[in-house]
C-alpha positions as CSV (number, residue, x, y, z in Angstrom):
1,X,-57.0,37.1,37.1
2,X,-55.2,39.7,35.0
3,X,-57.7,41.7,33.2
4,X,-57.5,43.1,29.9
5,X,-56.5,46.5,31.0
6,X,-53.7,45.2,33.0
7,X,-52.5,43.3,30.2
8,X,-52.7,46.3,28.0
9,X,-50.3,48.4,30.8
10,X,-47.7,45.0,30.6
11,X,-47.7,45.2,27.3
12,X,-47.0,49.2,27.1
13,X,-44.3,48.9,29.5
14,X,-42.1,45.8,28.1
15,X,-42.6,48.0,24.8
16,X,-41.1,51.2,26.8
17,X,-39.0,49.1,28.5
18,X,-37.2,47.5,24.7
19,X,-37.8,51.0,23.2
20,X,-35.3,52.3,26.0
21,X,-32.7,49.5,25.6
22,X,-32.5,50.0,22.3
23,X,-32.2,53.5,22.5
24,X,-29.3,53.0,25.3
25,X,-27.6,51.0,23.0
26,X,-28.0,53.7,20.3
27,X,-26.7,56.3,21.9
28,X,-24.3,54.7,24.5
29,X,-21.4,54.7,22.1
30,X,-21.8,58.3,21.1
31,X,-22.1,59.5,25.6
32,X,-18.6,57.1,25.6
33,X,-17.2,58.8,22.8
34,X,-18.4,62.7,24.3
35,X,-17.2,61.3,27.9
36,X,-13.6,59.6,27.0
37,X,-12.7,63.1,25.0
38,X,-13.1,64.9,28.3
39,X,-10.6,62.4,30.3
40,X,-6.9,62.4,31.2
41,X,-4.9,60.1,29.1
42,X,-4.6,57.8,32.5
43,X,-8.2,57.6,33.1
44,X,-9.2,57.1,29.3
45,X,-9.2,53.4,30.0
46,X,-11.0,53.4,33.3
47,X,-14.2,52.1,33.8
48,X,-16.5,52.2,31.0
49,X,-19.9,53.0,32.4
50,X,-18.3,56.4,34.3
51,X,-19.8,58.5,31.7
52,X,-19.3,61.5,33.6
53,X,-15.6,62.1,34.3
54,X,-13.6,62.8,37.8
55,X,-11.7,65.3,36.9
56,X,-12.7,66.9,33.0
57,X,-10.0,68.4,31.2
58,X,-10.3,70.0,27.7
59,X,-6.4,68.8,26.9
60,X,-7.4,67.0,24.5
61,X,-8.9,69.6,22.5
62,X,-6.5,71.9,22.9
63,X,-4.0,69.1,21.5
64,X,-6.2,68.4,18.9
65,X,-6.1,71.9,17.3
66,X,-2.6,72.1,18.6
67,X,-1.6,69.3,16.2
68,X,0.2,70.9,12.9
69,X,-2.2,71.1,10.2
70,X,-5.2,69.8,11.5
71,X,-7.1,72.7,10.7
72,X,-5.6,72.3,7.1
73,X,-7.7,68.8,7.1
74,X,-10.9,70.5,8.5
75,X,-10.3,72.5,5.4
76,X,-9.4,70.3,3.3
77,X,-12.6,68.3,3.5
78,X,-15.1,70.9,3.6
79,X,-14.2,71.8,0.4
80,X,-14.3,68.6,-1.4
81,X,-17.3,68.1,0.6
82,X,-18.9,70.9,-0.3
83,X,-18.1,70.7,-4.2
84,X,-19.1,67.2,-4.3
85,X,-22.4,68.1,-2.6
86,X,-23.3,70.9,-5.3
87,X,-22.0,68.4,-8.4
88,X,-23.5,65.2,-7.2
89,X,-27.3,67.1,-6.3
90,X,-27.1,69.7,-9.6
91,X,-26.2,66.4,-11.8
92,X,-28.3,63.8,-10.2
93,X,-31.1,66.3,-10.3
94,X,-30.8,67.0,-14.2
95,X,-30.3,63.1,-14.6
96,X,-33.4,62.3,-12.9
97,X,-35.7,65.1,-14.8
98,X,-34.1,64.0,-18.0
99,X,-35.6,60.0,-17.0
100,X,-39.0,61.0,-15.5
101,X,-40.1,63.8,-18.2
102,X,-38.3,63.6,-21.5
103,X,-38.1,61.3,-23.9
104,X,-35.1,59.9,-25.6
105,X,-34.1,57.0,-27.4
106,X,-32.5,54.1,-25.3
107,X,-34.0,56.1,-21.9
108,X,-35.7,52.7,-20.4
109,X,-32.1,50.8,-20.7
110,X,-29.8,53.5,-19.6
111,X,-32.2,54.2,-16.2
112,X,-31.9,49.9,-16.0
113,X,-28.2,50.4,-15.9
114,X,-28.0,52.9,-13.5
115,X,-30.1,50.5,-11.3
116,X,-27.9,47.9,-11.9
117,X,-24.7,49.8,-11.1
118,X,-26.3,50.6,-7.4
119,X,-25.7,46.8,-6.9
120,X,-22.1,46.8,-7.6
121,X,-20.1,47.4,-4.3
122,X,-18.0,50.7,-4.1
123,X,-14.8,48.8,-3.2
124,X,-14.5,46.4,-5.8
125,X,-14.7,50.0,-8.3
126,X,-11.4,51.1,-6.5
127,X,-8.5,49.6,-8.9
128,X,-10.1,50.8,-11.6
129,X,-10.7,53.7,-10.7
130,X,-7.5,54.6,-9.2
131,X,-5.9,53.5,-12.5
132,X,-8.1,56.2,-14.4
133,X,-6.8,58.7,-11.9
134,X,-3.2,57.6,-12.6
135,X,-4.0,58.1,-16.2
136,X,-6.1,61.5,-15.6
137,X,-3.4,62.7,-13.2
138,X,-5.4,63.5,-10.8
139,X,-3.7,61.6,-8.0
140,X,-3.0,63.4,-5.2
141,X,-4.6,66.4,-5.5
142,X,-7.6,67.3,-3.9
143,X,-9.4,68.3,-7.3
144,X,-9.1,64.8,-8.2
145,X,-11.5,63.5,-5.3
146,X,-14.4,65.4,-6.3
147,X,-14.9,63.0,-9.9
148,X,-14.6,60.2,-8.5
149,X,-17.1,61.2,-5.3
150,X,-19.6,62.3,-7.8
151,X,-19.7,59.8,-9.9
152,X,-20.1,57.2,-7.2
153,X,-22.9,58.7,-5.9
154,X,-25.1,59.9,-9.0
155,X,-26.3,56.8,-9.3
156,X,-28.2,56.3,-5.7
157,X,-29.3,60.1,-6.0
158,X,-30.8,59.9,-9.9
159,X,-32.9,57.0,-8.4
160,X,-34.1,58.8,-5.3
161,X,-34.7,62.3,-7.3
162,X,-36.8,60.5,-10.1
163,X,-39.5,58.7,-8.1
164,X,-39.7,62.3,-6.6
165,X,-39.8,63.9,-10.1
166,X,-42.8,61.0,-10.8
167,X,-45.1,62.4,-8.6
168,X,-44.5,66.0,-10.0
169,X,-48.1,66.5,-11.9
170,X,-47.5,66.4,-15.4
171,X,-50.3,68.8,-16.1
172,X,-48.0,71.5,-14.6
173,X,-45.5,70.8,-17.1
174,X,-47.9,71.2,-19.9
175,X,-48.7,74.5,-18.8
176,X,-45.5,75.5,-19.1
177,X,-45.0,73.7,-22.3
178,X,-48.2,76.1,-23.8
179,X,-46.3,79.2,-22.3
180,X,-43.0,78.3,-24.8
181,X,-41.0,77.1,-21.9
182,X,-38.3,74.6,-22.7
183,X,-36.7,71.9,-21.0
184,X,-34.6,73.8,-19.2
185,X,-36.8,76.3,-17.5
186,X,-39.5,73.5,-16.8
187,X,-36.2,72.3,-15.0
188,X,-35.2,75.1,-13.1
189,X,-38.5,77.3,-12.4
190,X,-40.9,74.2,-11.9
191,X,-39.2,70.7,-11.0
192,X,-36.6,72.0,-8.6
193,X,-39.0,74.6,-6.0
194,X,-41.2,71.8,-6.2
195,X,-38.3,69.1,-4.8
196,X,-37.4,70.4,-2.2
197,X,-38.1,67.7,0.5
198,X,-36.0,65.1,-2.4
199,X,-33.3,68.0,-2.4
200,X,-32.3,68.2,1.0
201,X,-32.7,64.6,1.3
202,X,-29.4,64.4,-1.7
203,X,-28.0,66.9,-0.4
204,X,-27.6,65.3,3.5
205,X,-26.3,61.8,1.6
206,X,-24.0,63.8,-0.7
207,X,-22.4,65.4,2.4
208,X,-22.4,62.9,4.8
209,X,-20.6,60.1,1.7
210,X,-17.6,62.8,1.3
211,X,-17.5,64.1,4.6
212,X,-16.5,60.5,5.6
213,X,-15.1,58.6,2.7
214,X,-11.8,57.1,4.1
215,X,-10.5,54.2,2.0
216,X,-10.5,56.3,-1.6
217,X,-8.8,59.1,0.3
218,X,-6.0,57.1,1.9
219,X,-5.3,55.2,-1.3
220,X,-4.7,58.3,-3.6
221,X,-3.4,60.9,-1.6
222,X,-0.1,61.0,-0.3
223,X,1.1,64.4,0.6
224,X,0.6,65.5,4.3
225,X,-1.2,68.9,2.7
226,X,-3.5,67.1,0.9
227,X,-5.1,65.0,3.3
228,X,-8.7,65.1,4.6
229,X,-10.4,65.0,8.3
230,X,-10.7,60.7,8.3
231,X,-6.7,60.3,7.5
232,X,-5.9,62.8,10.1
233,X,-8.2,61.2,12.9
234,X,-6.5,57.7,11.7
235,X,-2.9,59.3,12.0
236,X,-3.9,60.0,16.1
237,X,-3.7,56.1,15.6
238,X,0.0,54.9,17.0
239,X,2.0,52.0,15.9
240,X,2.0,50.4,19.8
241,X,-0.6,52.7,21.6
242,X,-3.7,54.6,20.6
243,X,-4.7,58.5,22.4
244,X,-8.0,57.5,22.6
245,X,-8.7,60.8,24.0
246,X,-7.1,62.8,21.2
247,X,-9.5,60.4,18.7
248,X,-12.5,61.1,20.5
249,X,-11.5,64.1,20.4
250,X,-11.4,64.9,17.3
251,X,-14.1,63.1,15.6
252,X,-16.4,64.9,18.1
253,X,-15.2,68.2,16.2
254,X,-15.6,66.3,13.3
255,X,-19.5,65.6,13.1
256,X,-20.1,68.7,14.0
257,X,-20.4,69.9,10.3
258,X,-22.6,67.0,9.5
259,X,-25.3,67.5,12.6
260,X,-25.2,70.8,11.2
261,X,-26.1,70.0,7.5
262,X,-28.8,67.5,8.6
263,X,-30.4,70.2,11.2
264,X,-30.7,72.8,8.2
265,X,-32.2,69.9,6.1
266,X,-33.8,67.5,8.3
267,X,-37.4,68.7,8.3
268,X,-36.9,67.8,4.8
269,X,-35.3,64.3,5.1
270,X,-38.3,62.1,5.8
271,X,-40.6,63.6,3.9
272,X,-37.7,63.2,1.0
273,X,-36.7,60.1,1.8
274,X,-40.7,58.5,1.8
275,X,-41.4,60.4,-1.4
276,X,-38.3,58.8,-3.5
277,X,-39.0,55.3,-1.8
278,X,-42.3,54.9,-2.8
279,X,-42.6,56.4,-5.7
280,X,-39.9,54.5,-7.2
């Protein structure tokens, strides 16, 4: 007869047991992706659960950075990344203070729409959008990413920053409101230190969406100088055959700025992320 602490120890370890499938399946593609960028071109296609190569080479890196203007694309998409980032969190965050502590006429309807437009997927935006940017002349040119970027993602980040804003006692702000402070300052010296956790939360979202964005990028930029990280990764792509090595490869190098941004920011992220949620 099984008693009840045995049954509690079964049921522990089938838990353990699913929680470490699921983390094997979670990771597994990343350990391939690490592994294959470490192989000879003839062994890239070898069996898949060698995770630890033979023979490791570092060719492919070296080709990677070897490749003419690849560093260009590195460059190239940190600083629309970057710019993006700083737009989309300074704009959202004004946006959001504007909805959760002033009042204006037709404020209820226009936070409604911005709601509304969160529902509309990003690639059915993309003809009209790249006919603005015809008419703007800002296609191909980097400059020209950064609108379009921001103005895709102000939506998602207004609504996250606001329900934090919500919980922001409003007590504070009349305080501040007694001392002659205006919007603004309320704003800058009392919403903002306050957000922090909201903040870094925009800011990982911002940077991962421009660090990554691929289709808007291929369709309006045509020069080779102009091109960003994802088009140069794609271009490692052949016509008959793929260097899966060289891809690996470089899209290892490639994260590395993100895992950066979200270790600066991620004892931030949950508590950001919850905040917004919920209060919302």
């Amino acid at each position: 007869m099984i008693t009840s602490r045995r049954r509690r120890n079964l049921s522990h370890a089938i838990r353990y047991a699913l929680l470490a499938f699921a983390a094997f399946i979670l990771v597994y593609p990343f350990l391939y992706m690490l592994s294959t960028s470490f192989k000879t071109r003839s062994l890239v296609l070898g069996d898949p659960l060698q995770l630890i190569p033979e023979d490791p080479t570092l060719e492919n890196y070296a080709a990677v950075f070897g490749v003419e203007n690849f560093a260009r694309y590195f460059l190239n998409s940190a600083v629309v990344a970057v710019a993006s980032t700083v737009l989309i969190v300074l704009l959202s965050s004004m946006m959001a203070y504007a909805f959760s502590r002033l009042r204006f006429p037709g404020k209820r309807i226009l936070f409604t729409l911005i709601i509304v437009g969160l529902t509309i997927p990003t690639m059915m935006l993309i003809i009209p959008q790249f006919l603005l940017a015809r008419d703007l002349n800002l296609l191909n040119s980097l400059p020209g990413l950064v609108p379009f970027y921001v103005g895709t993602a102000l939506g998602f980040n207004t609504f996250l920053l606001a329900g934090f804003f919500e919980s922001i006692p409003k007590e504070l702000d009349e305080a501040m409101l007694i001392d002659g402070a205006g919007p603004w300052r309320r704003y800058w010296h009392l919403a903002l230190p306050l957000s922090k956790p909201a903040l870094a939360t925009c800011v990982i979202f911002a940077f991962l969406g421009t660090w990554d964005e691929f289709a808007w990028a291929l369709t309006v930029l045509n020069d080779v100088e102009v091109r960003t990280l994802p088009i140069a990764i794609a271009l490692f792509q052949g016509q008959h055959s793929t260097s899966w090595g060289l891809v690996f490869a470089a899209s290892l190098i490639a994260i590395i700025p993100v895992l950066i941004v979200y270790i600066v920011f991620q004892r931030y992220f949950v508590a950001g992320l919850t905040s917004g949620a919920l209060k919302s």
